[in-house]
C-alpha positions as CSV (number, residue, x, y, z in Angstrom):
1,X,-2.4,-20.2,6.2
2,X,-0.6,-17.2,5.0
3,X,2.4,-16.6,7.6
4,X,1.3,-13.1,8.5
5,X,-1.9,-13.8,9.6
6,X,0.0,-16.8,11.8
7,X,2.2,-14.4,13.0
8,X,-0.9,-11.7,13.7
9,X,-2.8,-14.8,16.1
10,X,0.4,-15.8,17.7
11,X,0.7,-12.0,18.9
12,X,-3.0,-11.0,19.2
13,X,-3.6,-14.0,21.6
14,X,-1.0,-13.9,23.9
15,X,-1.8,-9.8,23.6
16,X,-5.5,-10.1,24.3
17,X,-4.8,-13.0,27.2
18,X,-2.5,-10.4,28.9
19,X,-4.9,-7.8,28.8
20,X,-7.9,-10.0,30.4
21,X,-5.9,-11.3,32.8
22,X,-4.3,-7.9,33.9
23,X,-8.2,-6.1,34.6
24,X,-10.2,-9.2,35.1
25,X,-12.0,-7.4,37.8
26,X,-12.4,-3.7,36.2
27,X,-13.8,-5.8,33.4
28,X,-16.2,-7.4,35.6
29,X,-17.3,-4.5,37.8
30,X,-18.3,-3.1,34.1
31,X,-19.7,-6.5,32.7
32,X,-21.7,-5.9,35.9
33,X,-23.0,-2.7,35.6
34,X,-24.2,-3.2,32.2
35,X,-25.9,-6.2,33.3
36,X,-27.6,-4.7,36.4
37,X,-28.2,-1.0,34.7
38,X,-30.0,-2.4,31.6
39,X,-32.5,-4.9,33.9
40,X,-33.2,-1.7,36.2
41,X,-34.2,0.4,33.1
42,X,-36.3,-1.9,31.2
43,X,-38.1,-3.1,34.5
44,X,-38.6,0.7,35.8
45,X,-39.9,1.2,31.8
46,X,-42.0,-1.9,32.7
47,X,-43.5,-0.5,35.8
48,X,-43.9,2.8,34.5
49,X,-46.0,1.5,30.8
50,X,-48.4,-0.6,33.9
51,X,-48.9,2.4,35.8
52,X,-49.4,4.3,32.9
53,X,-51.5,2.0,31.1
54,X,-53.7,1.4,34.2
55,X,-52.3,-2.3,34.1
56,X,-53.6,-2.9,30.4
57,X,-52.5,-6.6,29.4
58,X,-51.8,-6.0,25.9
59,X,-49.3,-3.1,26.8
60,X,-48.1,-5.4,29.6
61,X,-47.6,-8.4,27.7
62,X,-45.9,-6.3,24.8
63,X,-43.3,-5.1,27.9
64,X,-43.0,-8.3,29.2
65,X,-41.5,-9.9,25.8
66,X,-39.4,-6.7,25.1
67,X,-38.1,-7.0,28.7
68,X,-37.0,-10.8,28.3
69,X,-35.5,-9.9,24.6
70,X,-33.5,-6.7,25.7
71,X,-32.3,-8.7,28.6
72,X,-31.1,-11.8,26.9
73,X,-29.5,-9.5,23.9
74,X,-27.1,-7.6,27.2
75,X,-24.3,-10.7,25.8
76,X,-24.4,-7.8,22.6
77,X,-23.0,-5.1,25.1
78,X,-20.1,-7.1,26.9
79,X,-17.2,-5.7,24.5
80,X,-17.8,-1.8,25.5
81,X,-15.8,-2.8,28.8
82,X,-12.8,-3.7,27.0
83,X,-13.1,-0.2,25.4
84,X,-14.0,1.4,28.7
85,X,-10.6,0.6,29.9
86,X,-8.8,2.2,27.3
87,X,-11.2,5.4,27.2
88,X,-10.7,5.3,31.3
89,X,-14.4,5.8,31.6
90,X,-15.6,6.1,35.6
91,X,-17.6,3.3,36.4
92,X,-20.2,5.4,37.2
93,X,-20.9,7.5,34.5
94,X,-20.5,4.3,32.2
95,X,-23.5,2.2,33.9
96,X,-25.3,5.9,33.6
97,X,-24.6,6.1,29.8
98,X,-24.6,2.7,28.6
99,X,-28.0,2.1,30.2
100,X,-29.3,4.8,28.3
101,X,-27.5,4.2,25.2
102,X,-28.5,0.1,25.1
103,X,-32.1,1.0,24.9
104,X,-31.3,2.8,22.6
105,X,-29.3,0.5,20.5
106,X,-31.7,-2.4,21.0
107,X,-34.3,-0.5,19.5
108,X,-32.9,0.0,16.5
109,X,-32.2,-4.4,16.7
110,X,-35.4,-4.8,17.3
111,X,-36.9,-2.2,14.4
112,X,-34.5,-3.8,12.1
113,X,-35.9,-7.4,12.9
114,X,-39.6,-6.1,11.8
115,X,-37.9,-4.6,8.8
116,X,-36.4,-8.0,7.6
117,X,-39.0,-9.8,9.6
118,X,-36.4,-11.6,11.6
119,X,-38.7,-14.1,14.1
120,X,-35.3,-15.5,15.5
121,X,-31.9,-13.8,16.2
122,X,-29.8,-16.3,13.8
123,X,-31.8,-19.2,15.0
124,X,-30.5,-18.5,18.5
125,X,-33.5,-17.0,20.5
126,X,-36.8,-15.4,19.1
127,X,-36.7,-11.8,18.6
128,X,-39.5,-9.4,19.9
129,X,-41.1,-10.0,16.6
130,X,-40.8,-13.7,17.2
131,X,-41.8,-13.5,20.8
132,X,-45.4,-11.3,19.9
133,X,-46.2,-13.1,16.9
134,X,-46.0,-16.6,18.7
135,X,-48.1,-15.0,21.5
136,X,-50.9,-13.2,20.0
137,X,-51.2,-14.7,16.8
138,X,-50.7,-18.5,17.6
139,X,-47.1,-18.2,15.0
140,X,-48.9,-17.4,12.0
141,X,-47.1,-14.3,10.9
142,X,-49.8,-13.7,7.9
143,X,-52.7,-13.6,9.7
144,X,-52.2,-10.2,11.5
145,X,-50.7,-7.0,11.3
146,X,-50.5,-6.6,15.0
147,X,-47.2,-7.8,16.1
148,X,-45.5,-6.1,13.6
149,X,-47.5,-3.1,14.4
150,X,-46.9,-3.8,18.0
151,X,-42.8,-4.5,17.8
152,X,-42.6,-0.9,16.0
153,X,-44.3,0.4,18.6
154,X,-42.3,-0.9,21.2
155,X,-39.1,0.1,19.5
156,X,-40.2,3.5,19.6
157,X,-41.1,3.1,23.4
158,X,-37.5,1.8,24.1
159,X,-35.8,4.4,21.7
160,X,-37.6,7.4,23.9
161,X,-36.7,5.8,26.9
162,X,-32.8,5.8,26.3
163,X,-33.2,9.6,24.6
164,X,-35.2,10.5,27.9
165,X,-32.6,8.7,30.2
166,X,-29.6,10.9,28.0
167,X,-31.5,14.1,28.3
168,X,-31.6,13.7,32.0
169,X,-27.9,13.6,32.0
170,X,-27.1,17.4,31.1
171,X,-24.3,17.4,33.6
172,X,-20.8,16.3,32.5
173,X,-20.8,16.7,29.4
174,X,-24.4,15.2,29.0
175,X,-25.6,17.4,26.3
176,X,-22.6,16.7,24.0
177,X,-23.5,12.7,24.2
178,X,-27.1,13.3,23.6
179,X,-25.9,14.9,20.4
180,X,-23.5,12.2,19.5
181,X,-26.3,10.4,19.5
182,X,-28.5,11.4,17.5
183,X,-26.2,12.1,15.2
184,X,-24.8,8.3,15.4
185,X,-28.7,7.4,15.6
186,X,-29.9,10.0,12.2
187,X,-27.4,8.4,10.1
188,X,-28.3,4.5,11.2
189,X,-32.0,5.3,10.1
190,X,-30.6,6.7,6.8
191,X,-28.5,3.7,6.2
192,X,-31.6,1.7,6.7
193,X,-34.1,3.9,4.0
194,X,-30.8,3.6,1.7
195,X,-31.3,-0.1,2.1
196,X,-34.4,-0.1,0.3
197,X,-33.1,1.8,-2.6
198,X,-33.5,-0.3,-5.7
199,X,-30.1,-1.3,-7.5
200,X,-30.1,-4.4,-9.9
201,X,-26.2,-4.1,-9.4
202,X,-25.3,-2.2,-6.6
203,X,-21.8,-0.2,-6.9
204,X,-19.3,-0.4,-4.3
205,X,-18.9,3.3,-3.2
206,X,-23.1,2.5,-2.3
207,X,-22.0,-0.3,-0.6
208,X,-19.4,1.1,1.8
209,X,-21.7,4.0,2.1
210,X,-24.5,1.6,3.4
211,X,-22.0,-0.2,5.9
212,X,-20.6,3.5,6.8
213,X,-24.2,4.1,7.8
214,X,-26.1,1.4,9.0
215,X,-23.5,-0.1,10.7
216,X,-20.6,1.6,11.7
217,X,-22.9,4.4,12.9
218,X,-25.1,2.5,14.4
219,X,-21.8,0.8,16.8
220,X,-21.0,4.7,17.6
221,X,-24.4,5.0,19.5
222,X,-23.2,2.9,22.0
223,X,-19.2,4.3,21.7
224,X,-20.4,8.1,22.3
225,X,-21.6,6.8,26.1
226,X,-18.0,6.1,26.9
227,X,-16.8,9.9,27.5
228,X,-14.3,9.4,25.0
229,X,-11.6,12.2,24.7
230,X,-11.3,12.1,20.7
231,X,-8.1,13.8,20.0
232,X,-6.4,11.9,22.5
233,X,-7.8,8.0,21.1
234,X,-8.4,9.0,17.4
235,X,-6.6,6.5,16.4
236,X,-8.0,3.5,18.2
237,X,-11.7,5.1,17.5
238,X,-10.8,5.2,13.5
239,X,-9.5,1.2,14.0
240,X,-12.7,0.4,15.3
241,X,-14.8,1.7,12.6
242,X,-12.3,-0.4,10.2
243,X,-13.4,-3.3,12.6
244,X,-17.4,-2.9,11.6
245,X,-16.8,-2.7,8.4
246,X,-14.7,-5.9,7.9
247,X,-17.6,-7.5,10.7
248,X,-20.0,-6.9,8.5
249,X,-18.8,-8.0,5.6
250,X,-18.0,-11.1,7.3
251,X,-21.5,-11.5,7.7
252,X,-21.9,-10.8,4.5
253,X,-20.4,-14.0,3.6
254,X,-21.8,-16.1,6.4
255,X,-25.6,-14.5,5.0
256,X,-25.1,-14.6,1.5
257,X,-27.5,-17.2,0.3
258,X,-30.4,-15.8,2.5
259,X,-29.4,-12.1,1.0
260,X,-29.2,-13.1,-3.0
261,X,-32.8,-14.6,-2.0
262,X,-34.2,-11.7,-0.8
263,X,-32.4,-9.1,-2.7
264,X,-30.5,-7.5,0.0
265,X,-27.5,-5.9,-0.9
266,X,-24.2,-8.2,-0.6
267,X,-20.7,-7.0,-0.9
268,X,-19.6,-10.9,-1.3
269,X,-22.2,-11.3,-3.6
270,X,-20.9,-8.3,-6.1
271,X,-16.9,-9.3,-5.7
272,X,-18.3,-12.8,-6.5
273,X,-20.5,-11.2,-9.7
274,X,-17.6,-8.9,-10.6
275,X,-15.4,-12.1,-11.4
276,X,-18.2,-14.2,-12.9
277,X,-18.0,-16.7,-9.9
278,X,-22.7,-16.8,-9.0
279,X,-22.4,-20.4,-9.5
280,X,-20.7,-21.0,-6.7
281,X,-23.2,-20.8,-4.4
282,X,-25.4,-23.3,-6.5
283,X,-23.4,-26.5,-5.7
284,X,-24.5,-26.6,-2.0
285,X,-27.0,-25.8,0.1
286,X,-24.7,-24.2,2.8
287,X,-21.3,-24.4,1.5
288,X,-19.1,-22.6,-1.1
289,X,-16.9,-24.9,-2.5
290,X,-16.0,-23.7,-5.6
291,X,-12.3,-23.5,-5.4
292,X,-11.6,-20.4,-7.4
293,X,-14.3,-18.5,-5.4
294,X,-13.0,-20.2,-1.9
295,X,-9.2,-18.3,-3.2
296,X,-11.2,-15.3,-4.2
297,X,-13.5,-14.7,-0.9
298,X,-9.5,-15.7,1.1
299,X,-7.7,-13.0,-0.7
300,X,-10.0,-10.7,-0.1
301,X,-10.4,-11.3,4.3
302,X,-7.3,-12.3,4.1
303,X,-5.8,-8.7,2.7
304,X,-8.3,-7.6,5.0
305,X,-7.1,-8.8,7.9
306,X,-3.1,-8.3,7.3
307,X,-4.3,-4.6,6.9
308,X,-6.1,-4.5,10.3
309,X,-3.9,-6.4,12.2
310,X,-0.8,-4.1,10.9
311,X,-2.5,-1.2,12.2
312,X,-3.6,-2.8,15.6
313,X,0.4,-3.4,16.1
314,X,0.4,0.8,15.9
315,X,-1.7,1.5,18.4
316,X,-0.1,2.0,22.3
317,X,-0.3,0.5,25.1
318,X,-3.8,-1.1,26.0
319,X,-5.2,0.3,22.7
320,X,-3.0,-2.0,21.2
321,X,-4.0,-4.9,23.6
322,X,-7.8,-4.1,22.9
323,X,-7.5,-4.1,19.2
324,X,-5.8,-7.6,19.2
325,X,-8.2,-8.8,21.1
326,X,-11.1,-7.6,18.7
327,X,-9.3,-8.6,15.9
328,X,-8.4,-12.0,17.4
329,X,-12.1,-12.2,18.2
330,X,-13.2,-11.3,14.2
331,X,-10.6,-13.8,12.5
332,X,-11.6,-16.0,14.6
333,X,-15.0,-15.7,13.5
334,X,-13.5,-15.7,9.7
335,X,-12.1,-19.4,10.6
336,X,-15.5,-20.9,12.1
337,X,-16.8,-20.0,8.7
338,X,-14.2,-22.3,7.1
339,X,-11.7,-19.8,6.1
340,X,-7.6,-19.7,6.6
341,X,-7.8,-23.6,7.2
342,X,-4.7,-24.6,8.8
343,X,-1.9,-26.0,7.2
344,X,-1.9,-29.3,9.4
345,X,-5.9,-29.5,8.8
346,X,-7.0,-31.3,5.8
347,X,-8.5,-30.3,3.0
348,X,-11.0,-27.7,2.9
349,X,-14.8,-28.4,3.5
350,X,-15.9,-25.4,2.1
351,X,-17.2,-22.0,3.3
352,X,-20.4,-21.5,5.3
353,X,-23.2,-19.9,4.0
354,X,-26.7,-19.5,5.0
């Protein structure tokens, strides 16, 4: 492993330890509140679609399997503490917001899921798609429109709810969150129409673009809910975006196979084309192997990572702790996928894929 990025885990994990350790219970108190705000708001939503509905059981069932989904996707939400800290949000005003903001945010998970018709959350839990199409259609996707119909509906139901929650919080500053908002929430939806525009080789200023949008904006849905003072935290809030960006294009690499099959753009996929290395993903099912692509796809993270981790060092105080943390988190994700073996390990098994 290249000593740099040693040197960056040594420092990021003794960092991030620190930092857990010294606001275990802030942390908690806010793990908590996101936990009991988002199962207040999707069960009042629940009571209120029954009332409204006259007890219908289509509309009930439909709430029923959005409740359980929103509520088992809350593990999604359990890093905006960290930030909290830093951004010295009152507890308060964060369970407020971040209620209003997941529903939000799930929406747009669970409209992107009909959009790629995702029945499973990376083979970890069904998705409201999943959950509908099981129920109502016996798990025969093909034979009806209605839980896709359904899940968009719903998405839209949970999307109005967080809006209607935000608008309802015109006090402190309520109004200029709403607008972050939208503005975070405009530019997501825009990323995802982009999506869908054709390119047989797509270029990468479209490819940052499409991250820019559809992903990094889509993270700022739930950051705008945190009262942050942006002059004061610029820096740490511009890290962060750097953070989604390398994310997703580690899961880039970890979807790359199910992406080149379906056409999706693939920023691994193009750096792979670019140096005439496709046939590296022909040789296994689930692996890259290919040693010149395996040093290819490691220089890239691997300049990718020095970058982010130099910056993270710049950053004060608890800032500094936070990024570590998130960047200790990310690398770590990097190594599960087979990258930066090492030196003591032995030799390479290759790079996931799916």
């Amino acid at each position: 492993m290249n000593p740099g990025l040693s040197k960056l885990i040594e420092d990021a994990t003794r960092e991030a330890d620190a930092f857990e350790t010294r606001h275990a219970q802030r942390l908690d108190a806010y793990r908590q509140a996101i936990a009991q705000g988002v199962e207040s708001a999707v069960n009042t939503l629940h009571e209120d679609v029954r009332a409204l509905s006259a007890g219908d059981p289509l509309c009930d069932t439909m709430m029923q399997l959005a409740t359980e989904y929103v509520l088992w996707l809350r593990w999604t939400l359990f890093d905006l503490p960290r930030y909290a800290i830093v951004f010295e949000t009152p507890l308060a005003t964060f369970r407020e917001r971040v209620t209003a903001t997941a529903l939000i945010y799930q929406s747009i998970r669970i409209l992107d899921d009909v959009l790629d018709t995702h029945l499973t959350y990376k083979d970890l839990h069904s998705t409201l798609l999943g959950s509908a199409t099981e129920k109502l259609t016996g798990n025969d996707a093909s034979s009806s429109d209605l839980p896709t119909n359904l899940s968009l509906l719903t998405s839209v139901l949970l999307s109005v709810e967080g809006l209607r929650r935000l608008a309802n919080l015109c006090k402190d500053g309520g109004p200029s969150v709403l607008i972050e908002v939208l503005e975070a929430y405009r530019k997501t939806v825009v990323g995802a129409i982009l999506e869908y525009s054709p390119h047989s080789s797509p270029t990468t200023h479209y490819l940052v673009r499409l991250v820019d949008l559809k992903n990094v904006s889509y993270s700022r849905i739930l950051i705008a809910a945190l009262s942050v003072d942006k002059e004061k935290h610029q820096m740490l809030l511009a890290w962060i975006d750097e953070l989604y960006v390398l994310s997703q294009q580690l899961n880039d690499l970890n979807d790359l196979r199910r992406d080149v099959a379906s056409g999706q753009p693939n920023f691994i996929w193009e750096m792979l084309k670019e140096r005439q290395l496709m046939h590296a993903i022909d040789a296994s099912p689930d692996r890259i192997r290919d040693r010149a692509a395996i040093a290819a796809v490691e220089d890239f993270y691997g300049e990718a990572f020095l970058k982010l981790g130099s910056k993270a060092y710049t950053l004060p105080g608890d800032a500094r702790a936070v990024a570590m943390l998130k960047w200790r988190d990310a690398i770590g994700y990097a190594r599960f996928l087979g990258l930066f073996p090492d030196d003591s390990e032995q030799e390479a098994t290759g790079i996931r894929i799916t």
